[in-house]
N, C-alpha and C positions, 0 to 999 in steps of 0.2 A: 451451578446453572448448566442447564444442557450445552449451551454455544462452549462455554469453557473445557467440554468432557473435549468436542470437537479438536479444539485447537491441542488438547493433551494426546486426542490421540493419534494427530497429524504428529507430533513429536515422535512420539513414539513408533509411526510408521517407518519416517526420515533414520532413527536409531536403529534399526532390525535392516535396514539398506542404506548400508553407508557411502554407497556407490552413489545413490541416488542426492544423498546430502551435498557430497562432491562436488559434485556437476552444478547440484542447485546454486552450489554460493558463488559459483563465477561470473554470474550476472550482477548479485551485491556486491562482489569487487570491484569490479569494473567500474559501475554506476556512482561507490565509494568516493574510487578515486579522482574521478571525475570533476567529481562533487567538492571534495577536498582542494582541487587544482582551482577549481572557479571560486570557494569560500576564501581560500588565499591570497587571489588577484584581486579580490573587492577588497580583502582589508588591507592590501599595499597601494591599491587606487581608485578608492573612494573620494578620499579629500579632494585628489587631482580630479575624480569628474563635477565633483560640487562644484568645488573652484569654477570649472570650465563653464557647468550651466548655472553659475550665480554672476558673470561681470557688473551688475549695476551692485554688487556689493563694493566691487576694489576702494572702491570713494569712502565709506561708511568711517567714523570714526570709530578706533579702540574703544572698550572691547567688543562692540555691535558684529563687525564684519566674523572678528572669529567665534562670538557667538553663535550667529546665525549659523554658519557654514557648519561651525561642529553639529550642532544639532539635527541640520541636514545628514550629513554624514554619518551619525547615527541612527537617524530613520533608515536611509536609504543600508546600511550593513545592516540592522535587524530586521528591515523588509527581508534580504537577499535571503536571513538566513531561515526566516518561517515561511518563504518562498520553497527553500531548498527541503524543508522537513514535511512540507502539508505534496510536494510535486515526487518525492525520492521513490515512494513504494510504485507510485504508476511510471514513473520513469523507468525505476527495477523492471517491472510487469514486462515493459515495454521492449526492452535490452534483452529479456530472457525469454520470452515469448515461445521459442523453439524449445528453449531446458524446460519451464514448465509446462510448456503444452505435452510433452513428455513423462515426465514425472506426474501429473494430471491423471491421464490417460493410463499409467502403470499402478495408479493406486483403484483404479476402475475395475481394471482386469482383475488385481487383489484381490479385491471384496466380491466382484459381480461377473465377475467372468466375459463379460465386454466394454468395449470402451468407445463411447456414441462418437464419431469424425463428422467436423461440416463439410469438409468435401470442397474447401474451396483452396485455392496456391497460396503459400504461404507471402506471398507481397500482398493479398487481398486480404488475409487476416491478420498481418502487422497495421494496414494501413484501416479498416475497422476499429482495432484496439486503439490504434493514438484517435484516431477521431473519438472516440467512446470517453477514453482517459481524459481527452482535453473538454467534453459536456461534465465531466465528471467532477475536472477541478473550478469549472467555473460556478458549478454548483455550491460548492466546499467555498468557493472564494466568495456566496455573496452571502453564506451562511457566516463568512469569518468575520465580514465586514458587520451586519447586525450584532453581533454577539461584540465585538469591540463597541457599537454605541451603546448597546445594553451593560455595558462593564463598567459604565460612570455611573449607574442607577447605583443610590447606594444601600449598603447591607448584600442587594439580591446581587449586583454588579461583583461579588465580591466571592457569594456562596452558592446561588443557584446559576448564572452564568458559566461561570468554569463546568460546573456539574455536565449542564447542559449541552456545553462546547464536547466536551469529550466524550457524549453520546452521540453526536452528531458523526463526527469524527472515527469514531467507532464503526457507525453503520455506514459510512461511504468507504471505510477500509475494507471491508467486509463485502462491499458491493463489487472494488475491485478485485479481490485473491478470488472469489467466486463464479468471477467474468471470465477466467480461464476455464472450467471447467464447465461453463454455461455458454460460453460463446461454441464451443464444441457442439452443443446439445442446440444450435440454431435459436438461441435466446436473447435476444437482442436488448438495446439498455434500460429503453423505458418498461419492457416485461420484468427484468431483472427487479428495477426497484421494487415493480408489485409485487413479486413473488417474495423480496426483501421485507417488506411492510407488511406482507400476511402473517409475516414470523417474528414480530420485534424484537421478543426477548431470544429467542434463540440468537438472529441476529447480532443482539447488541452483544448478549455473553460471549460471542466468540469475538465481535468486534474492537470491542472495549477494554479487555485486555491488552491484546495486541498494538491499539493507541497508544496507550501506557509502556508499553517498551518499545514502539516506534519510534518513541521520540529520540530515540539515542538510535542513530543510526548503524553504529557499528554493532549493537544489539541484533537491528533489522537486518543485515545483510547474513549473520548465523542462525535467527529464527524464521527467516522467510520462506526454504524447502518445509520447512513442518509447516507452517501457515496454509503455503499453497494445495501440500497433502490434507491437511485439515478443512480446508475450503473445500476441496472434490468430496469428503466425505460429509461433511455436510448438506454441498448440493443435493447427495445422494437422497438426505432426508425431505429434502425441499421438496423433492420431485418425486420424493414417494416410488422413489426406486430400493426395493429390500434385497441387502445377501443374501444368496446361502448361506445359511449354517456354518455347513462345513466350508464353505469359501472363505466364511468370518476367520472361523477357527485355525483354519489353515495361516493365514494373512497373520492371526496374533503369533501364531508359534513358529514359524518357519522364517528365521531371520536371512538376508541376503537374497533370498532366490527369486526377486523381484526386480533385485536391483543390477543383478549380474548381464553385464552387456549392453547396458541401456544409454543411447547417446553415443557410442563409440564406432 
């Protein structure tokens, strides 16, 4: 599929500027460890917040009270942790804004010899992008919520559910790595989605993969600089912006000299 050539050849942009890989993953660290430090305090003090918001349990007789409360305690840690995997890429986004607004912008010049700027201070386009990211996940969040009622439906709850979940999930990944390169180009959220839905397949092929190794986060924080390259050149097709030729050609063959200097 086309969306997948994308995402292959955002890899391979990241690999010919290794400088720019660099830079890229210190926002997935960061964001990692973060993430790692908060999945750790919930699974050392989960029980103790159950405890705290269940008291009219204390009284219950064995085994009810520690029934109940495990059970809590396992919603509430696998809430934390499909919280932390459906929120990590917009939170990355979010942490790195200045790396990939950069690297963005250097895959531009690459191909097309400019690279479109909104023009606005960067406090006004962090605090756009969390606003954007946060309509984004509430979007994702009521999409997650149907697709769990639809997952007791049985047979489909089982095969076409899942299916469906991880094209969902696909296209709002895709909407985010995209928003860097789009929010540049004065493209705001609700255009984004249209110009997303004009293109499904292209879309989900770049999408859809990348769900599939999102899920593992420490995946996502080494494939996220080629995503984001991969998304700018994508845009590119969105928006019916074409290379040069020789811009192209150049861009395949001339490893580093994009990356030299960049962020430093």
């Amino acid at each position: 599929m086309a969306g997948m050539a994308y995402l292959g050849k955002g890899q391979r942009w990241v690999a010919r500027n290794r400088r720019q890989w660099g830079f890229g993953l210190l926002p997935g660290l960061v964001t990692l460890v973060g993430y790692a430090v908060a999945v750790v305090c919930l699974a050392l003090y989960a029980d103790d917040a159950v405890a705290w918001a269940t008291p009219f349990a204390d009284d219950w007789a064995s085994p009810w009270s520690g029934l109940f409360r495990g059970a809590l305690t396992g919603l509430l840690f696998g809430g934390g942790l499909l919280l932390a995997l459906i929120s990590f890429t917009a939170v990355t986004l979010l942490v790195g804004q200045p790396f990939y607004e950069e690297l963005s912008a250097r895959v531009d010049r690459s191909v097309g010899g400019e690279a479109p700027e909104s023009g606005l201070p960067l406090w006004r386009e962090l605090w756009i992008s969390a606003r954007e990211s946060l309509a984004v996940l509430v979007r994702v969040a009521a999409w997650g919520v149907l697709f769990f009622a639809l997952g007791f439906v049985p047979f489909a709850g089982q095969t076409v559910v899942p299916a469906a979940g991880f094209c969902v999930s696909g296209f709002f990944l895709a909407e985010e790595l995209t928003a860097v390169a789009l929010q540049r180009r004065g493209v705001s959220l609700r255009e984004r989605l249209r110009l997303l839905r004009s293109r499904k397949l292209l879309t989900l092929g770049f999408g859809v993969p990348l769900a599939l190794l999102f899920l593992v986060p420490v995946v996502a924080v080494f494939v996220m600089p080629g995503a984001v390259a991969g998304a700018t050149l994508l845009v590119r097709d969105l928006m019916g912006e074409e290379a040069p030729a020789e811009a192209e050609a150049e861009a395949e063959a001339e490893p580093e000299t994009v990356g030299d200097g960049a962020l430093t």
